[in-house]
PyMOL Python script that loads the backbone (N, CA, C, O; Angstrom):
from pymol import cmd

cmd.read_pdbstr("""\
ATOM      1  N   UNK A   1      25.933 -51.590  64.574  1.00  0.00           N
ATOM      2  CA  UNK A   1      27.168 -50.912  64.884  1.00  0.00           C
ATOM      3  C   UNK A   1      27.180 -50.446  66.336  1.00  0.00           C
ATOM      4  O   UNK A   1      28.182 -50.427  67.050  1.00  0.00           O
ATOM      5  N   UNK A   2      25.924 -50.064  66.697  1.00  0.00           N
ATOM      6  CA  UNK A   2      25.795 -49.134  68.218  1.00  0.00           C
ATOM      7  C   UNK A   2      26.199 -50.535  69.129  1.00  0.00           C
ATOM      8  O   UNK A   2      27.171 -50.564  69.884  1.00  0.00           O
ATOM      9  N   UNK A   3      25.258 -51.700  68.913  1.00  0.00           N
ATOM     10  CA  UNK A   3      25.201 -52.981  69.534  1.00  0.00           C
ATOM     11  C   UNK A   3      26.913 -53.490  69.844  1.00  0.00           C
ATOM     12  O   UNK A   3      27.041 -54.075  70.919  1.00  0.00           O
ATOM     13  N   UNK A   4      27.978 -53.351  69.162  1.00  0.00           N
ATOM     14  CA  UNK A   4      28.976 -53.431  68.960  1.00  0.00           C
ATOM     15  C   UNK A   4      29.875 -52.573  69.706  1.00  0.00           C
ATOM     16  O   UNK A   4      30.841 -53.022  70.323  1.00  0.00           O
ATOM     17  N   UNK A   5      29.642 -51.626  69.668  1.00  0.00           N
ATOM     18  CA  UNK A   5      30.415 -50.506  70.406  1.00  0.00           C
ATOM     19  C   UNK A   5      30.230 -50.632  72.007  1.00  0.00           C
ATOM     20  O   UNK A   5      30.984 -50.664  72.979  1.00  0.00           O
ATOM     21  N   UNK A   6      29.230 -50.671  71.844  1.00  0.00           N
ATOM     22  CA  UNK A   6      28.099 -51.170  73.563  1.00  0.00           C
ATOM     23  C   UNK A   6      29.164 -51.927  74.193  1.00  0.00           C
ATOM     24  O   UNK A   6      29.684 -51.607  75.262  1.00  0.00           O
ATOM     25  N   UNK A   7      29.506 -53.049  73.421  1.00  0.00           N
ATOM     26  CA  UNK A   7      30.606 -54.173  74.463  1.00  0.00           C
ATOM     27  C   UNK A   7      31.903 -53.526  74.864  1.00  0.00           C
ATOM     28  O   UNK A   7      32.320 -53.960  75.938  1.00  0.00           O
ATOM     29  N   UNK A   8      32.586 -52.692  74.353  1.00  0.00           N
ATOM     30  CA  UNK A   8      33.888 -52.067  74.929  1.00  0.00           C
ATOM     31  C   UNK A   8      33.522 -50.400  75.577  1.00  0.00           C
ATOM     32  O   UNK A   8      34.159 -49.795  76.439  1.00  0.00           O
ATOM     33  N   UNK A   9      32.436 -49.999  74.921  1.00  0.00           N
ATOM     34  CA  UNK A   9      32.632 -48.732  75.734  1.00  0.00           C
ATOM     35  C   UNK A   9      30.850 -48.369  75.854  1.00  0.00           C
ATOM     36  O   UNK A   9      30.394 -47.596  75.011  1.00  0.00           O
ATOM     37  N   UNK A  10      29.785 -49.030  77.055  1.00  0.00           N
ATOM     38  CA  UNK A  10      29.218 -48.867  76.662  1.00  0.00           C
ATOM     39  C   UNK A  10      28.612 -47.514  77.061  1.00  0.00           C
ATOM     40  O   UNK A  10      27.409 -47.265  76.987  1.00  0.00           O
ATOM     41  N   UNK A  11      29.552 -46.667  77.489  1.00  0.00           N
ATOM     42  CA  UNK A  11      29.090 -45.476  78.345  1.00  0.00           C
ATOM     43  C   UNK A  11      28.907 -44.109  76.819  1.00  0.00           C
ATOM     44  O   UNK A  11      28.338 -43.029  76.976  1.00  0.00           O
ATOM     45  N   UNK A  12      29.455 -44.506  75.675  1.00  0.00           N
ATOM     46  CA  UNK A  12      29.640 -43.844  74.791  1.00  0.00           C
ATOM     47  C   UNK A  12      28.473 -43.927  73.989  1.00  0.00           C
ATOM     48  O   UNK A  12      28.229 -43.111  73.100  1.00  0.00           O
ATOM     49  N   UNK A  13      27.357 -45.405  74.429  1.00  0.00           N
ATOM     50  CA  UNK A  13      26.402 -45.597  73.358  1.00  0.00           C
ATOM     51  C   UNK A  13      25.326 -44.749  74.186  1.00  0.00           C
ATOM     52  O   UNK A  13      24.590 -43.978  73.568  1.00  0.00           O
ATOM     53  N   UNK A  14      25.241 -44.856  75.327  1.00  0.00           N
ATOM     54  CA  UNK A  14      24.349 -43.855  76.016  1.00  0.00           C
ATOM     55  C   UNK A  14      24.381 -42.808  76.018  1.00  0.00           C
ATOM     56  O   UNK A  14      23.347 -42.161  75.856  1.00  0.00           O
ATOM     57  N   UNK A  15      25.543 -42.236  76.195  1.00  0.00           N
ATOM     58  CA  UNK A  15      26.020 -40.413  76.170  1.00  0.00           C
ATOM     59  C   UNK A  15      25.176 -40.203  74.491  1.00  0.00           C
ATOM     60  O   UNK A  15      24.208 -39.450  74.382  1.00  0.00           O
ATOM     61  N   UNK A  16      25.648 -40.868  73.491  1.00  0.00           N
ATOM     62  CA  UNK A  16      25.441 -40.320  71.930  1.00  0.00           C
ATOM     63  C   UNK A  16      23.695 -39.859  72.021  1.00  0.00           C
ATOM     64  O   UNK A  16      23.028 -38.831  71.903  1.00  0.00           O
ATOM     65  N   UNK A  17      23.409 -41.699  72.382  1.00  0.00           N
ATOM     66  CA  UNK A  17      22.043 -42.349  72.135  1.00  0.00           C
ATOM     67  C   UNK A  17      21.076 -41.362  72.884  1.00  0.00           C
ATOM     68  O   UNK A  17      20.036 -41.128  72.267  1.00  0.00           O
ATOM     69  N   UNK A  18      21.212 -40.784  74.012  1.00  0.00           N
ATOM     70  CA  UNK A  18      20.095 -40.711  75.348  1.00  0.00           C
ATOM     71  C   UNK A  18      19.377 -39.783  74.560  1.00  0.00           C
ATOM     72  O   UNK A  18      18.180 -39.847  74.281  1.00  0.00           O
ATOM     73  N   UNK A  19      20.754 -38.312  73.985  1.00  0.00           N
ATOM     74  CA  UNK A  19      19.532 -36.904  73.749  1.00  0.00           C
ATOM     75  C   UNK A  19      18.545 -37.025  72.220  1.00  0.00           C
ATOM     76  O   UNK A  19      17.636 -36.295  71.825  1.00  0.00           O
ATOM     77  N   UNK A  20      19.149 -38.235  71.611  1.00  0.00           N
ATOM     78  CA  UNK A  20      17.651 -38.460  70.424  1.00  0.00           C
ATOM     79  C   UNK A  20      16.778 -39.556  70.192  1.00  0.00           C
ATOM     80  O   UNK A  20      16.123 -39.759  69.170  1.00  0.00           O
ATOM     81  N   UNK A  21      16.836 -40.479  71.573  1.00  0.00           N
ATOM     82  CA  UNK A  21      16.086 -41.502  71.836  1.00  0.00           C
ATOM     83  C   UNK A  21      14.528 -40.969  71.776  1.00  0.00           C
ATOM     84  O   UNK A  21      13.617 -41.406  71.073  1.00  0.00           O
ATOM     85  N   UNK A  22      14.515 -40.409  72.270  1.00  0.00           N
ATOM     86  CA  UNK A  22      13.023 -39.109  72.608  1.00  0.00           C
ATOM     87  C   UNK A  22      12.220 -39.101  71.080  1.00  0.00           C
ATOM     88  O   UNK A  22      11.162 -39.599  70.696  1.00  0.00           O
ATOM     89  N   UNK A  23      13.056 -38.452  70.560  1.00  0.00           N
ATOM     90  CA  UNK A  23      12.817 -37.880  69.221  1.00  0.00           C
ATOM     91  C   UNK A  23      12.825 -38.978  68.088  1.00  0.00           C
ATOM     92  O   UNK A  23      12.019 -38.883  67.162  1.00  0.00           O
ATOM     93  N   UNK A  24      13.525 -39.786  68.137  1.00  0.00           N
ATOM     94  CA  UNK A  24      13.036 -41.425  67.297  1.00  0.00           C
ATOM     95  C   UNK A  24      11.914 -41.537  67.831  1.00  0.00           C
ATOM     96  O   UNK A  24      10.995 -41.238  67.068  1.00  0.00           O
ATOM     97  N   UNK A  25      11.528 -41.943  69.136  1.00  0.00           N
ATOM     98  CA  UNK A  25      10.573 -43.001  69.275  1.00  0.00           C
ATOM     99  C   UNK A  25       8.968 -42.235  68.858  1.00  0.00           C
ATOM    100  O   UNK A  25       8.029 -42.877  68.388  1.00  0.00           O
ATOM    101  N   UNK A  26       8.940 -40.922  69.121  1.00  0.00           N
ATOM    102  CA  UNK A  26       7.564 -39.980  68.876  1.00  0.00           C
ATOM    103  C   UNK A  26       8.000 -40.203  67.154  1.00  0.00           C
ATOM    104  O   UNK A  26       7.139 -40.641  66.390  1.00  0.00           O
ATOM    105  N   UNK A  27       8.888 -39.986  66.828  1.00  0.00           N
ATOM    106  CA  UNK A  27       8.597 -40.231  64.689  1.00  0.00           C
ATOM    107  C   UNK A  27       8.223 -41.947  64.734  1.00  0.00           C
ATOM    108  O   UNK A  27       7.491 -42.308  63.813  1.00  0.00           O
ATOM    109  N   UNK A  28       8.561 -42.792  65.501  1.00  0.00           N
ATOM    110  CA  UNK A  28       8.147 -43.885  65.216  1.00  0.00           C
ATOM    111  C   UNK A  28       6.733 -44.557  65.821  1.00  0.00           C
ATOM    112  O   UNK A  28       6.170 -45.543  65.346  1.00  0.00           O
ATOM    113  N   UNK A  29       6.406 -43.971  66.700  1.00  0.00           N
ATOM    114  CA  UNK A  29       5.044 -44.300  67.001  1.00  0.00           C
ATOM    115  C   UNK A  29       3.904 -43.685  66.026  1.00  0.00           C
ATOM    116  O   UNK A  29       2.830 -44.274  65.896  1.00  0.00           O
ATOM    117  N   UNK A  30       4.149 -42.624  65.430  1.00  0.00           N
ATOM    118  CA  UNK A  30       3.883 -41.421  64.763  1.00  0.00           C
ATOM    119  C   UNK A  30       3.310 -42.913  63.015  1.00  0.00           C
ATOM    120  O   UNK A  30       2.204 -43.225  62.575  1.00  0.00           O
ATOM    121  N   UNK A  31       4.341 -43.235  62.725  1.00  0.00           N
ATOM    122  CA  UNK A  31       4.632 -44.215  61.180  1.00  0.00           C
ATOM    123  C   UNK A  31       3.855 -45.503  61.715  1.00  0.00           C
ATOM    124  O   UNK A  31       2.837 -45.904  61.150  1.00  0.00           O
ATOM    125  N   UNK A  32       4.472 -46.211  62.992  1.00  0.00           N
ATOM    126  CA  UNK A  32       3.381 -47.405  63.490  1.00  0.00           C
ATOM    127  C   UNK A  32       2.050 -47.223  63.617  1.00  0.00           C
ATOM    128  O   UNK A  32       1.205 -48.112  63.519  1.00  0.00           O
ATOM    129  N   UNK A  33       1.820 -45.884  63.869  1.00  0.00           N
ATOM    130  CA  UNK A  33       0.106 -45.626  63.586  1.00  0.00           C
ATOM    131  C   UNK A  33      -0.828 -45.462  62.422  1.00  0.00           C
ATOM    132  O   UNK A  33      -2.056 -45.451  62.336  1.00  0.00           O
ATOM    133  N   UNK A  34       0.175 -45.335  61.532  1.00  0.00           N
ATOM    134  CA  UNK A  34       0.107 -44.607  60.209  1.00  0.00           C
ATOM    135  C   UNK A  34      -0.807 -45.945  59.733  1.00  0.00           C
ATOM    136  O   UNK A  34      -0.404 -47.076  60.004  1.00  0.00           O
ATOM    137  N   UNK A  35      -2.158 -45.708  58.951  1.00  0.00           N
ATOM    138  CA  UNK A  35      -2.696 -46.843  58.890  1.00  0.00           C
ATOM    139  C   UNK A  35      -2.103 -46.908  57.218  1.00  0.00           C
ATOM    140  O   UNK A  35      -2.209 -45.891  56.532  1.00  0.00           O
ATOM    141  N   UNK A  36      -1.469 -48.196  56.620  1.00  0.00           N
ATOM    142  CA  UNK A  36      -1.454 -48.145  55.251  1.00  0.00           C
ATOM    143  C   UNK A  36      -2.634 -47.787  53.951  1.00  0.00           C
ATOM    144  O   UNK A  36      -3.820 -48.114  53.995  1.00  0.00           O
ATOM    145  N   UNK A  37      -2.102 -47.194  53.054  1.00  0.00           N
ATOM    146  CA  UNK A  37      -2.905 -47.274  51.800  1.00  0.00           C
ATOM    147  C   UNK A  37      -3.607 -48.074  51.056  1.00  0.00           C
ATOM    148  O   UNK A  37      -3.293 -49.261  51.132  1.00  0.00           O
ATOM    149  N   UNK A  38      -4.294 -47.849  50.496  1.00  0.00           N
ATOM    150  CA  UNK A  38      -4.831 -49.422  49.765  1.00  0.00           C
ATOM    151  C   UNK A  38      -4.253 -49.309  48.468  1.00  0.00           C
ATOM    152  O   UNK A  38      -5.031 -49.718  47.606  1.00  0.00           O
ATOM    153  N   UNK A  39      -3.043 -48.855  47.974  1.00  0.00           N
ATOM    154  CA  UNK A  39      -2.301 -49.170  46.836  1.00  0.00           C
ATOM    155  C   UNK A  39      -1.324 -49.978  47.063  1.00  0.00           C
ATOM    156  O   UNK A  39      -0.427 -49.702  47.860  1.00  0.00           O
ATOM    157  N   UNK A  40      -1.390 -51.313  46.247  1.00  0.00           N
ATOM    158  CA  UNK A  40      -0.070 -52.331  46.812  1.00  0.00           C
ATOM    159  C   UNK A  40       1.170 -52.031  46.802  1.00  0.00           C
ATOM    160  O   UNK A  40       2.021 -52.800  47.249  1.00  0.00           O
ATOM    161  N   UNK A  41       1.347 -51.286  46.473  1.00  0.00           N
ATOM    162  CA  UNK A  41       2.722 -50.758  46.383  1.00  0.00           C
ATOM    163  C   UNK A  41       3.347 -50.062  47.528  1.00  0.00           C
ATOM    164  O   UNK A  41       4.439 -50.390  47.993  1.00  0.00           O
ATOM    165  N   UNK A  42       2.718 -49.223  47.904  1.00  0.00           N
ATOM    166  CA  UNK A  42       2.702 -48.315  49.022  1.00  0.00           C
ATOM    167  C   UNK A  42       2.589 -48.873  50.500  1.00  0.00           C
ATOM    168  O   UNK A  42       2.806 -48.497  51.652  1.00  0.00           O
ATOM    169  N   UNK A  43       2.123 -49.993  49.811  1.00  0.00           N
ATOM    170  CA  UNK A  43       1.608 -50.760  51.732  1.00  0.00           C
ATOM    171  C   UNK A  43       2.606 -51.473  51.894  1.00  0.00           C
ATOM    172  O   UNK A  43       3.164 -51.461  52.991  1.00  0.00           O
ATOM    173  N   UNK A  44       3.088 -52.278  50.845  1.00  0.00           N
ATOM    174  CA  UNK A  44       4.437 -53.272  50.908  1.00  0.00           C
ATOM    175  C   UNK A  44       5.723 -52.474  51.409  1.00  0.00           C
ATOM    176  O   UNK A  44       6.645 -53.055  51.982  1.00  0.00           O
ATOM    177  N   UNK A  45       5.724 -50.855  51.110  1.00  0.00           N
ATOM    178  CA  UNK A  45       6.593 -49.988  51.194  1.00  0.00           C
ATOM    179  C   UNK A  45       6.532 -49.928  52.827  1.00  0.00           C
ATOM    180  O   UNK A  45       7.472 -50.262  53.548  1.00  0.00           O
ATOM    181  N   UNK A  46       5.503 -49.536  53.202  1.00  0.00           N
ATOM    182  CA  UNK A  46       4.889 -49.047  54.511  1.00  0.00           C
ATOM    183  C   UNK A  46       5.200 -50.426  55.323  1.00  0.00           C
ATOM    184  O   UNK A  46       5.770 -50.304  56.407  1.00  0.00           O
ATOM    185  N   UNK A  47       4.913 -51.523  54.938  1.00  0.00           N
ATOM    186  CA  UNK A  47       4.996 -52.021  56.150  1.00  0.00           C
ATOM    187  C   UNK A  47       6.537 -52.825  56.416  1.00  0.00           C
ATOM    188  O   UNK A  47       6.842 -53.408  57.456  1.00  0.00           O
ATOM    189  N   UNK A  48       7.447 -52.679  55.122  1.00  0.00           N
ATOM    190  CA  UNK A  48       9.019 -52.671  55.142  1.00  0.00           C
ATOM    191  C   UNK A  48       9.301 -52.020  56.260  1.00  0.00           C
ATOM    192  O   UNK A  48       9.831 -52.562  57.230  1.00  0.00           O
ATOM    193  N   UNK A  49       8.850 -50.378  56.189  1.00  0.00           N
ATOM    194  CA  UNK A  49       9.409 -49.623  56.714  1.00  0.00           C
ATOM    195  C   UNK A  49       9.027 -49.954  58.602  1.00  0.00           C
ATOM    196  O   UNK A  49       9.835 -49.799  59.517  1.00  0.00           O
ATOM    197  N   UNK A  50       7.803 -50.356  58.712  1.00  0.00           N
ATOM    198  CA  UNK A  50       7.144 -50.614  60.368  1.00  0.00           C
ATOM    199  C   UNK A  50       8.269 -51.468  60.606  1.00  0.00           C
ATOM    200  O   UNK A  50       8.923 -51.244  61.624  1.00  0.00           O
ATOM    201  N   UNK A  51       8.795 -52.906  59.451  1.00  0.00           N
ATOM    202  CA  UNK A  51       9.350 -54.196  60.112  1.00  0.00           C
ATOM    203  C   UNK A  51      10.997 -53.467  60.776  1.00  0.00           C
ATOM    204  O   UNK A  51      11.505 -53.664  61.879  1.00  0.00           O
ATOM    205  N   UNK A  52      11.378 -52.822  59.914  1.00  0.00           N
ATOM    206  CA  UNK A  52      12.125 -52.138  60.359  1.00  0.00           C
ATOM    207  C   UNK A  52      12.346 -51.268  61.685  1.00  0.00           C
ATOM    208  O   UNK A  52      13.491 -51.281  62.139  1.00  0.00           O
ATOM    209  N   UNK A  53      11.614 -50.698  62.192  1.00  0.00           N
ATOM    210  CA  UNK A  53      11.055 -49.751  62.891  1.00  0.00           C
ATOM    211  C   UNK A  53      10.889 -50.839  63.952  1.00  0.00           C
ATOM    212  O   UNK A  53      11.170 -50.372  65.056  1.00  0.00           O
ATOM    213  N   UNK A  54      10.489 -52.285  64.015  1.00  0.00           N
ATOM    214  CA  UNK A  54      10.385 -52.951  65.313  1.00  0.00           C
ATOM    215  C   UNK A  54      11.404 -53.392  65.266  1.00  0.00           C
ATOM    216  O   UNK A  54      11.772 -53.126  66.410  1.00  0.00           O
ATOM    217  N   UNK A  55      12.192 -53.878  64.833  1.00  0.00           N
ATOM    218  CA  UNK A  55      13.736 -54.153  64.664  1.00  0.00           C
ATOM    219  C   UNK A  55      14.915 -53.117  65.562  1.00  0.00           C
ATOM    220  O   UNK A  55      15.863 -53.286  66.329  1.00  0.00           O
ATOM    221  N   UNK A  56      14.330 -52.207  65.051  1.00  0.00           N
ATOM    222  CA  UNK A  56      15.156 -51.001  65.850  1.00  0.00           C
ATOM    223  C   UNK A  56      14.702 -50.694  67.224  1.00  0.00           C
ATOM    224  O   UNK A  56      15.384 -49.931  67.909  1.00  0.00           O
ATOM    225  N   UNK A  57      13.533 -51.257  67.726  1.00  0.00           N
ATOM    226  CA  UNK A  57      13.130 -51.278  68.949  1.00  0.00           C
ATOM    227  C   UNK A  57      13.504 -51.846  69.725  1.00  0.00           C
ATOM    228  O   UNK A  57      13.819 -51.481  70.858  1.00  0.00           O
ATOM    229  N   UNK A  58      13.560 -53.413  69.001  1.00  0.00           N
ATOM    230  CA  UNK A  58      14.046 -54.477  70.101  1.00  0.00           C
ATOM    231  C   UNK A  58      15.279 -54.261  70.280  1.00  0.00           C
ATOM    232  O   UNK A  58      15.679 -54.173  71.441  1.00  0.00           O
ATOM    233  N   UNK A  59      16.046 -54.144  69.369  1.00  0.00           N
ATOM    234  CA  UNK A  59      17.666 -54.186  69.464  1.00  0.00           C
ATOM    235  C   UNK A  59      17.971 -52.708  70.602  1.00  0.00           C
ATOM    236  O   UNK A  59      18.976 -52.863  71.296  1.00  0.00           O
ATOM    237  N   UNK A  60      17.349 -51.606  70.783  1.00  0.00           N
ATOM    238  CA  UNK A  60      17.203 -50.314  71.225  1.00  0.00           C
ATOM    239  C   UNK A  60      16.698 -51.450  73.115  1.00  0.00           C
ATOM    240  O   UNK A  60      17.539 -51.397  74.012  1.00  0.00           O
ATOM    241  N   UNK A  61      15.811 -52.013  73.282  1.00  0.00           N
ATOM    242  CA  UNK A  61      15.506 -52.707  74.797  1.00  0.00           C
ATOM    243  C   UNK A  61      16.558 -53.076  74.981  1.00  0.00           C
ATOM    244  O   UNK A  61      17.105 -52.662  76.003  1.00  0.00           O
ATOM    245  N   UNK A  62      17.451 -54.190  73.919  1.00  0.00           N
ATOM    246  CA  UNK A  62      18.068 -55.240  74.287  1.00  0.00           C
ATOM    247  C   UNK A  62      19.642 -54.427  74.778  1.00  0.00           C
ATOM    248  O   UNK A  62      20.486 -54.920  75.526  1.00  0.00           O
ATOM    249  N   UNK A  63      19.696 -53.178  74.159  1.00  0.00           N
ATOM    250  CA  UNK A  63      21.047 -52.189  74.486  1.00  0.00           C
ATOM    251  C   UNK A  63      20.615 -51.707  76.096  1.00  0.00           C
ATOM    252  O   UNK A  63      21.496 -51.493  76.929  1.00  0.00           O
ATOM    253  N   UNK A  64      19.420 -51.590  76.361  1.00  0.00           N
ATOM    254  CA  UNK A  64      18.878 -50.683  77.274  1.00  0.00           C
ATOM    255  C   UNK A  64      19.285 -51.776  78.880  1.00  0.00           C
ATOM    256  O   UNK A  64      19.610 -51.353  79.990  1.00  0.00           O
ATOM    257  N   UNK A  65      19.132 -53.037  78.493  1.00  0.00           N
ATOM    258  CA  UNK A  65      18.836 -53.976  79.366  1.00  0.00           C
ATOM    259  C   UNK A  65      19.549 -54.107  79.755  1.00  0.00           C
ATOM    260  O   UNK A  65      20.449 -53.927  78.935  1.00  0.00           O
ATOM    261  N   UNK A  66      20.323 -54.634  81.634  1.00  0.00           N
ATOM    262  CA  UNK A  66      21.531 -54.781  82.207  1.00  0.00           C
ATOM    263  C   UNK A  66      21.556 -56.416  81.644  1.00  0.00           C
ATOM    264  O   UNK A  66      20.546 -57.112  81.546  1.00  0.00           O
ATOM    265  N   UNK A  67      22.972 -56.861  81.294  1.00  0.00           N
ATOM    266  CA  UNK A  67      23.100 -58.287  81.218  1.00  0.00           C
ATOM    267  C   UNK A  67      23.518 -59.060  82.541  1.00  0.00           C
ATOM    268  O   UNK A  67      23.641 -60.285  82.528  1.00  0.00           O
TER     269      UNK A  67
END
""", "prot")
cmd.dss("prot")
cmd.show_as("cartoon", "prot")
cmd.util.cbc("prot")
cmd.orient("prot")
């Protein structure tokens, strides 16, 4: 949705984005460190949640980047 907005106004995705960029990325380095469990369940959970978490990274550069 942010990726979207970006093309007509992208001064609105920065103003929102800038003051909790900070604060994502320390909870997400925080979970990428997080070493998984050895219950299968929990790790399959855990590492959903990392694939996710790099997903939101790249797309987070690719907003960041001048075209």
């Amino acid at each position: 949705m942010l990726y979207t907005i970006k093309e007509e106004h992208p001064e609105a995705v920065k103003m929102y984005l800038t003051p909790i960029i900070g604060q994502w990325n320390e909870a997400f380095v925080t979970i990428l460190n997080k070493r998984t469990a050895d219950v299968p369940e929990i790790e399959v959970a855990e590492w959903g949640l990392k694939t996710e978490i790099l997903k939101v990274r790249v797309l987070l550069c690719l907003m960041s980047s001048p075209r």
